[in-house]
C-alpha positions as CSV (number, residue, x, y, z in Angstrom):
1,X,24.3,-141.8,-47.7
2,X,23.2,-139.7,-44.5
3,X,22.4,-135.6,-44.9
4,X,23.3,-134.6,-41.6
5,X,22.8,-130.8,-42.1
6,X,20.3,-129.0,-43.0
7,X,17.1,-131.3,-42.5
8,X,16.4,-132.8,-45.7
9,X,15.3,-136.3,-46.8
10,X,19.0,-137.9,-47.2
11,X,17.8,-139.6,-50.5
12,X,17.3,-135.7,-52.1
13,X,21.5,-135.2,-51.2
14,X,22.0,-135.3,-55.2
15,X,19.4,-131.9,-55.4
16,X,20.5,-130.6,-52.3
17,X,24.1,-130.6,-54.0
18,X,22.9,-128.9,-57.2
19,X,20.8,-126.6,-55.6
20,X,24.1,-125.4,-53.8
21,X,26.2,-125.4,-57.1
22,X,24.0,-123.2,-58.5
23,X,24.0,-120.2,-55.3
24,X,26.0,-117.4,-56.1
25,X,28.9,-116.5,-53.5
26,X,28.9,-114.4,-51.2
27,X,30.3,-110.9,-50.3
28,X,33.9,-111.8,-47.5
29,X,32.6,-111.6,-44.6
30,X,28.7,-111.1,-45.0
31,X,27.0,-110.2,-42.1
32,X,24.5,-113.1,-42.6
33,X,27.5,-115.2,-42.1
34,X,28.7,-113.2,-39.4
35,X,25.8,-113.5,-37.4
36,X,25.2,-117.4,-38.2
37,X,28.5,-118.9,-36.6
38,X,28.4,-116.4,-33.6
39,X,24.9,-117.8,-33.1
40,X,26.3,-121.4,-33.2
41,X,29.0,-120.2,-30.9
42,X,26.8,-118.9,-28.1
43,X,24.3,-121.8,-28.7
44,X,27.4,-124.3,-28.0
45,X,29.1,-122.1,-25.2
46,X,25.1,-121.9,-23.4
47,X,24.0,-125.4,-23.5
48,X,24.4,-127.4,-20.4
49,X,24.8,-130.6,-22.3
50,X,28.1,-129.7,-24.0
51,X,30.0,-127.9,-21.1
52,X,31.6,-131.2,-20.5
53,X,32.9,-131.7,-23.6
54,X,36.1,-129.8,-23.7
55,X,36.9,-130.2,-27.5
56,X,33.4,-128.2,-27.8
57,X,33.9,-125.2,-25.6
58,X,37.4,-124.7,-27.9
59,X,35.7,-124.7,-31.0
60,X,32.5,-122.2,-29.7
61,X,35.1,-120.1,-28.0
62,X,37.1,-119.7,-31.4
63,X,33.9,-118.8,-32.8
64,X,33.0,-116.0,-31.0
65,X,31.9,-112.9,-32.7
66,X,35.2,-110.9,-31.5
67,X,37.2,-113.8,-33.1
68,X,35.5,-113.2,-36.3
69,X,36.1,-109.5,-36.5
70,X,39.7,-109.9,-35.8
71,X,39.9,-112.4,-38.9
72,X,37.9,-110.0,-41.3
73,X,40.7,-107.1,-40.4
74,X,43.0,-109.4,-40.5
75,X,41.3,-111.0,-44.0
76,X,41.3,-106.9,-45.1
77,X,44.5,-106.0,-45.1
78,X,45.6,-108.6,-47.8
79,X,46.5,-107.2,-50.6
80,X,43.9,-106.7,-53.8
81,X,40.7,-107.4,-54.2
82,X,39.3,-110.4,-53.2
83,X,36.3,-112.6,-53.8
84,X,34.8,-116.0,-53.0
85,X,36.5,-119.2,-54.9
86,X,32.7,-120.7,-55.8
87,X,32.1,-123.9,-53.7
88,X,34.6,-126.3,-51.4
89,X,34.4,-129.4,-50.8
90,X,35.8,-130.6,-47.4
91,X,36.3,-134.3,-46.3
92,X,37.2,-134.4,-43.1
93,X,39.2,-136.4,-40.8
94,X,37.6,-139.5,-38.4
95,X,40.2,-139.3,-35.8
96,X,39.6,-135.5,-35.4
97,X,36.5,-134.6,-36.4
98,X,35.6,-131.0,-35.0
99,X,38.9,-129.8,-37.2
100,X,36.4,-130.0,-39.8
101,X,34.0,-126.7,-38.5
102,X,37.4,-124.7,-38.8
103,X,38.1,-125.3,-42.4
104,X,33.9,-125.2,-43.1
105,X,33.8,-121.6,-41.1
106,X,36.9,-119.7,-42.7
107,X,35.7,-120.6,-46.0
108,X,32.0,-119.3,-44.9
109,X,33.4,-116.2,-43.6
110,X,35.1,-115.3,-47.3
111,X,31.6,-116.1,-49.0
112,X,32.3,-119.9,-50.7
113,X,29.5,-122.6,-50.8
114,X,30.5,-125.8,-48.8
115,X,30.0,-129.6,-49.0
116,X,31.4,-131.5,-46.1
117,X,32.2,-134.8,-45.8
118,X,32.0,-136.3,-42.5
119,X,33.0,-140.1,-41.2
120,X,30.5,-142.6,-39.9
121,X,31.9,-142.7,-37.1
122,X,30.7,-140.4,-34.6
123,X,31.2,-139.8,-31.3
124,X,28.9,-137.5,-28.3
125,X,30.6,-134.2,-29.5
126,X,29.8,-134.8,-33.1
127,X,26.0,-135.5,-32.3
128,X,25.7,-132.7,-29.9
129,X,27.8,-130.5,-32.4
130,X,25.6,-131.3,-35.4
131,X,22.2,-131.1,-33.4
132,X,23.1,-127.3,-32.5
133,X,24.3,-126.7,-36.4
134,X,20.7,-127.7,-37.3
135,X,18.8,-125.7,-34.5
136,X,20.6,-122.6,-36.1
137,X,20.3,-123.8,-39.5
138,X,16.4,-124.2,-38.9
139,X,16.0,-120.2,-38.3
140,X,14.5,-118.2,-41.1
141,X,17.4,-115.6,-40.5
142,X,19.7,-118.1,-41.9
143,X,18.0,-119.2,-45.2
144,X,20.9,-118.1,-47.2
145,X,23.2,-120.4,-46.0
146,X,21.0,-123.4,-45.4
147,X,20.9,-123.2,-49.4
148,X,25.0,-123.0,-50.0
149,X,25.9,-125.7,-47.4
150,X,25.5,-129.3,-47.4
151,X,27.2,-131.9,-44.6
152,X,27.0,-135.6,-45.6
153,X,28.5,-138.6,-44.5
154,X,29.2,-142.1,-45.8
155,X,31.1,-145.1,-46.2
156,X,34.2,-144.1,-48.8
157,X,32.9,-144.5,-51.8
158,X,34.8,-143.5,-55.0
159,X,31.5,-142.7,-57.2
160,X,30.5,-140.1,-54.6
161,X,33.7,-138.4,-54.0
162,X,34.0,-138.3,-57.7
163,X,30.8,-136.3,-58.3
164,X,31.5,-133.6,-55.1
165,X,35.0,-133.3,-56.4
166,X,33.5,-132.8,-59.9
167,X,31.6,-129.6,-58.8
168,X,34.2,-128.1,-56.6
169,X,36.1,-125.1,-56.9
170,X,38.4,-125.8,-53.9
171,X,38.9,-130.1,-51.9
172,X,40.0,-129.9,-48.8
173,X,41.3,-133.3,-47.6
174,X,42.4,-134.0,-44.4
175,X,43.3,-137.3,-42.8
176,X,45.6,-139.9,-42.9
177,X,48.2,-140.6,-45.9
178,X,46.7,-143.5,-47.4
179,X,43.0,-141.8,-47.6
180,X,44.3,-138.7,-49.1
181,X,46.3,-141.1,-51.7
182,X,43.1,-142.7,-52.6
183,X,41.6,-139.0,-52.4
184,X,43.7,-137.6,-55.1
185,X,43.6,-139.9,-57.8
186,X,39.9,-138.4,-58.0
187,X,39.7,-135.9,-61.0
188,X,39.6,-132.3,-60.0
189,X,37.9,-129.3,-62.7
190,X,41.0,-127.6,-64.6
191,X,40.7,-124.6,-62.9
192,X,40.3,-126.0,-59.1
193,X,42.5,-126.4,-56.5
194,X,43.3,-128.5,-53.3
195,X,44.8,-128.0,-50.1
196,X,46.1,-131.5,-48.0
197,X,46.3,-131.5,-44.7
198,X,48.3,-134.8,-44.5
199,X,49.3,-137.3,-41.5
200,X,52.0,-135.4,-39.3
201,X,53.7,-135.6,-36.4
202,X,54.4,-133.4,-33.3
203,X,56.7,-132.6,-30.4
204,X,57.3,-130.5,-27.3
205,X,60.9,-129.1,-26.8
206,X,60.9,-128.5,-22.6
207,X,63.9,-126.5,-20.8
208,X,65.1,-128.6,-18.3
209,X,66.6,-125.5,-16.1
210,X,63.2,-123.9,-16.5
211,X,61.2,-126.4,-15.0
212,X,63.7,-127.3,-12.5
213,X,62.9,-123.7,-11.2
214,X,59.3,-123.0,-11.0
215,X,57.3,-122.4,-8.2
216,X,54.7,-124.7,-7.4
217,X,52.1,-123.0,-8.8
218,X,53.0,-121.9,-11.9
219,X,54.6,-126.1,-12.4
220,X,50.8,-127.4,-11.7
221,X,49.7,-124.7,-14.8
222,X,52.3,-126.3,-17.1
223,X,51.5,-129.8,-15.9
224,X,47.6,-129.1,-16.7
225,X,48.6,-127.1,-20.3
226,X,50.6,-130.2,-21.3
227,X,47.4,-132.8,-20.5
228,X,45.3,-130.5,-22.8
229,X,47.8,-130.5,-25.5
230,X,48.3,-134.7,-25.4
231,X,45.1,-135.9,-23.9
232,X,42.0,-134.4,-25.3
233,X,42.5,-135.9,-28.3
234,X,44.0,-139.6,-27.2
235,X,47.6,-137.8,-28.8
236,X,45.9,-138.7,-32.0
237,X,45.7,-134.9,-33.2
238,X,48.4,-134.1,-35.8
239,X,49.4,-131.4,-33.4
240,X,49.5,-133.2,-30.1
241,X,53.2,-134.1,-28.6
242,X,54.3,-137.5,-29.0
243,X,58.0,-136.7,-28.2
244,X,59.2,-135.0,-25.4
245,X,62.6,-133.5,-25.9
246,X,64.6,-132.3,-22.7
247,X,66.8,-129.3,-23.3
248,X,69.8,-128.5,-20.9
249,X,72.4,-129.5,-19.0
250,X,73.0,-133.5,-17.5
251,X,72.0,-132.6,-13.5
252,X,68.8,-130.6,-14.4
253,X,67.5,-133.1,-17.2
254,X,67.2,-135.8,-14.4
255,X,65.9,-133.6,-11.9
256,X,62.9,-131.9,-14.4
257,X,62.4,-135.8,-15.8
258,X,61.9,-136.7,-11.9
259,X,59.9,-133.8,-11.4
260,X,57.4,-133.7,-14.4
261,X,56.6,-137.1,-15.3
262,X,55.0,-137.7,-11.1
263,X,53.0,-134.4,-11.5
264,X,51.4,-135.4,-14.8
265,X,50.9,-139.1,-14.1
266,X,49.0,-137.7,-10.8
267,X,47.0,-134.9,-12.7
268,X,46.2,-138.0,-15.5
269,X,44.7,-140.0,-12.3
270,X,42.8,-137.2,-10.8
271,X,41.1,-136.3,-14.1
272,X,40.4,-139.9,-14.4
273,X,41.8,-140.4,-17.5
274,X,41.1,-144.3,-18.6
275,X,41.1,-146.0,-22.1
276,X,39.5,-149.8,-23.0
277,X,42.2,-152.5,-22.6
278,X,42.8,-152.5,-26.3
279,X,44.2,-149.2,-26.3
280,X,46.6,-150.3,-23.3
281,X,47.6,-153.5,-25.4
282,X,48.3,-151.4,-28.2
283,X,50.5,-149.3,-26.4
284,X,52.6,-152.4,-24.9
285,X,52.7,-153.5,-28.8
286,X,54.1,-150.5,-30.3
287,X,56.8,-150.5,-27.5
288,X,58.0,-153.8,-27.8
289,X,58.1,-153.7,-32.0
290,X,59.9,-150.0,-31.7
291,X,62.3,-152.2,-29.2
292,X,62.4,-154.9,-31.9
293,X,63.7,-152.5,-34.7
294,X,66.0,-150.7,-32.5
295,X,64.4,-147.3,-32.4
296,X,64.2,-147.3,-28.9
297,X,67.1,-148.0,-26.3
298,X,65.3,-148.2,-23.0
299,X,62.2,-147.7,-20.8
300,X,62.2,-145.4,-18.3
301,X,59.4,-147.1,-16.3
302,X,57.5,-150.5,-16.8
303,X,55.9,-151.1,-19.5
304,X,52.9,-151.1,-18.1
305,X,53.2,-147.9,-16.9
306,X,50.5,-145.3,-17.7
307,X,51.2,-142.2,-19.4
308,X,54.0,-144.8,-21.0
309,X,57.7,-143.6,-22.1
310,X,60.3,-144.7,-24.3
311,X,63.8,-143.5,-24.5
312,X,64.8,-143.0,-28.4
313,X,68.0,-144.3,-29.5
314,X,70.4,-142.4,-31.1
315,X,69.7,-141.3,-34.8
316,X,66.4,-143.1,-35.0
317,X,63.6,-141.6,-37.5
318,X,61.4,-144.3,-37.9
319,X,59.8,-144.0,-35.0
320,X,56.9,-141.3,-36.1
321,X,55.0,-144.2,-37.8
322,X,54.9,-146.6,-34.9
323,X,53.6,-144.4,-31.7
324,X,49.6,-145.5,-31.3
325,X,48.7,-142.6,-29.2
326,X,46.9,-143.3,-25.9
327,X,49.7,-141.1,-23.7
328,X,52.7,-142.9,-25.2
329,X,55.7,-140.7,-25.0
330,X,59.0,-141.1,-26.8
331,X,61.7,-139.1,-25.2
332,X,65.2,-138.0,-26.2
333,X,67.9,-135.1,-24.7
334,X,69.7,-132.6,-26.3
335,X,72.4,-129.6,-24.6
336,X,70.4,-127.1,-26.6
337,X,67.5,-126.2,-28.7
338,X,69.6,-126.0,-32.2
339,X,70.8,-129.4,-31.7
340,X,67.2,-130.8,-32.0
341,X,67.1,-129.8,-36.3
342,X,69.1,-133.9,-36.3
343,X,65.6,-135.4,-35.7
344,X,63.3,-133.5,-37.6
345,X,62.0,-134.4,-41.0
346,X,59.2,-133.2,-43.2
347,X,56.3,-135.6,-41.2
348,X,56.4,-132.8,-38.1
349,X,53.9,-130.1,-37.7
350,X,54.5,-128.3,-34.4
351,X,56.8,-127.7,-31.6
352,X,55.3,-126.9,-28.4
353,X,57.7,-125.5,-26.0
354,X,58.3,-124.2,-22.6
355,X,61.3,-122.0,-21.5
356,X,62.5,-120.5,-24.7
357,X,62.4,-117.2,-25.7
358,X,61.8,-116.0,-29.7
359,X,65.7,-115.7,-30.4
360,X,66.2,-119.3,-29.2
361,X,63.2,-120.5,-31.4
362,X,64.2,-118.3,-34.1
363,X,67.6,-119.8,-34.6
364,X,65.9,-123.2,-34.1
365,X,64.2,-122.2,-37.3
366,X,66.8,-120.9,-39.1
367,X,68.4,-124.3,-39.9
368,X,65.4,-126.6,-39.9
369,X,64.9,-129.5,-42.3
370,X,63.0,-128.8,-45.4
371,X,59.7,-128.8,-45.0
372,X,59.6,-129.1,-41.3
373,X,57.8,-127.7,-38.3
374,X,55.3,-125.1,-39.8
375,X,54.2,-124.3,-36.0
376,X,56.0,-123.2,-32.6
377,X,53.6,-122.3,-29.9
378,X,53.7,-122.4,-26.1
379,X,52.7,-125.9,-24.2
380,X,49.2,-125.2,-23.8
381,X,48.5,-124.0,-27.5
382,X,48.8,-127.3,-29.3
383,X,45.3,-127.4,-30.3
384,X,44.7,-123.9,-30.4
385,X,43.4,-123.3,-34.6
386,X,44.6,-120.5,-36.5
387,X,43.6,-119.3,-40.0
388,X,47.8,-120.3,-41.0
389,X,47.4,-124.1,-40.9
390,X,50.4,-126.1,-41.6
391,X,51.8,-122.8,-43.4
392,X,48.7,-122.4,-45.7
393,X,46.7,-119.5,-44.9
394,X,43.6,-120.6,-45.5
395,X,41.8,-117.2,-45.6
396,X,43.8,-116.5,-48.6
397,X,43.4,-120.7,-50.3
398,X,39.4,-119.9,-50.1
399,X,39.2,-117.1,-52.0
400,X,40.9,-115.5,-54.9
401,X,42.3,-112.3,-55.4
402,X,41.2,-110.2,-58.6
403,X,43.2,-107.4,-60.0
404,X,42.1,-103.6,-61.1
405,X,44.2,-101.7,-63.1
């Protein structure tokens, strides 16, 4: 067991855990809050060290104080009164593990105490992340919530998880399918509740037409948007494309394939995008078992080819559990937008998409698969957070609404 926030002997977690069970909540939106993720924000967005990391600069940028304002009046106009759940318990995901300050913060902002739960395996971000949470953590200013927050990490361990779940008013549990299986057979209190944030599966929906006619410069800013969708996370975010689907008419689906696929290998080269050989043998793997079962019917370009495609055969599902990430693409064409509801099931999260307007998207919508596609946003907005997370808002999950009459 490892406290990683605030400073405290690691071997006290157990009393640093009642100690924050016993904390009342605090008022939505208290300026003590307020002022304690802004300062994180600026502390993240102002050190040199972490200007680099891109992932970083999202996060501190979505933190910003005139972020936070626009999610109280957004928080206020909810109907009723409403208060702080008590304490939440997050465990967070190990592929993306940032997506864990998001949860942690909104359920600040409302006034819950927090436990978080974070892998043991770390990477740069994490460190430089979790130093700067500390620095702020450390300043007298912020006493009140170094007492109702608590960020641990270890090895999964069913005796632990039992005891945070135990005290918890609210479990968060993000990650893949089999984790959260083995999460939820942990006992909850009677009165607490849970919100899964499950494995899923993304796509981008691209106008052929469109693409075919765009300047240069305004083609190198969807080129660019695209890598920051699919890249910065390895495609391993829920909410990065893994599918491209091309949208129009025979002539200008070859000519915006011919088009796209250069531009972005050469913007992938000059950002000098590179992965350890495993990765690469992972992706020549998945290509030739999704061969084997017949879910793909060709390659566009070698297999060895890096970002690598894969051309899906007709009325093929299976393929959402097979793609290893690492800039593999599947790809498929449709006439039109509508005619893309045949491949969607309940496993995809969010459409990207470029050259559709809101009545096109809406009637996309209109007859999609139960359960399916809980996000459209433009190319470029993959990654972008919002409060409404796979259709839950969360401002509204962490706190409770209590009626006058």
């Amino acid at each position: 067991m490892e406290v990683l926030a605030p400073h405290m002997d690691s071997a006290n977690w157990k009393d640093g855990y009642k100690g924050l069970l016993a904390q009342p909540v605090l008022p939505p939106f208290d300026p003590v809050v307020l002022d304690f993720i802004d300062a994180v924000s600026k502390r993240l967005l102002l050190e040199v060290a972490t200007r680099s990391l891109s992932e970083l600069m999202v996060v501190a940028h979505w933190m910003r104080m005139a972020h936070l304002l626009e999610l109280r009046r957004e928080f206020r106009r909810q109907e009723g009164l409403r208060v702080a759940r008590g304490v939440v318990v997050h465990f967070a995901p190990a592929n993306v593990d940032s997506i864990f300050l998001y949860s942690w913060f909104l359920s600040l902002l409302v006034g819950d105490s927090n436990l978080v739960r974070l892998s043991t395996r770390r990477g740069l971000q994490m460190n430089y992340l979790l130093a700067t949470i500390n620095h702020v953590l450390d300043q007298p200013a912020f006493a009140a919530i170094r007492a109702r927050n608590l960020i641990l990490s270890y090895e999964h361990d069913d005796s632990v998880s039992t005891i945070l779940s135990a005290g918890c008013d609210v479990r968060v549990l993000w990650g893949g399918d089999q984790t959260i299986a083995a999460l939820r057979r942990l006992e909850l209190p009677p009165l607490a509740t849970e919100l899964v944030f499950a494995d899923r599966f993304s796509l981008a929906a691209l106008n052929a037409a469109a693409i075919v006619g765009l300047q240069h410069k305004p083609f190198h800013e969807l080129v660019c948007q695209f890598f920051n969708d699919t890249f910065w996370f390895d495609q391993l975010a829920c909410s990065s494309p893994r599918l491209v689907a091309w949208i129009g008419e025979r002539n200008d689906l070859i000519a915006a394939q011919k088009r796209f696929w250069p531009a972005l290998k050469a913007y992938v080269t000059e950002r000098r995008v590179s992965y350890p050989a495993v990765v690469g043998i992972n992706r020549m793997t998945a290509l030739y078992a999704c061969a084997a079962r017949g879910e793909i019917d060709h390659l566009p370009v070698p297999v060895t080819e890096f970002p690598a495609r894969a051309h899906l055969g007709h009325g093929i599902l299976g393929f959402r559990e097979h793609h290893c990430g690492g800039g593999l693409f599947f790809e498929t064409e449709r006439s039109a937008l509508p005619l893309l509801a045949d491949i969607l099931t309940s496993k995809d999260q969010t459409l990207c998409y470029f050259g559709f307007n809101r009545d096109d998207l809406t009637q996309l919508a209109r007859i999609l698969p139960t359960r399916s596609i809980d996000r459209m946003v433009p190319v470029g907005r993959a990654l972008a957070f919002s409060h409404v997370w796979d259709g839950v808002d969360l401002l509204h999950a962490f706190s409770r609404r209590v009626d006058i009459n």
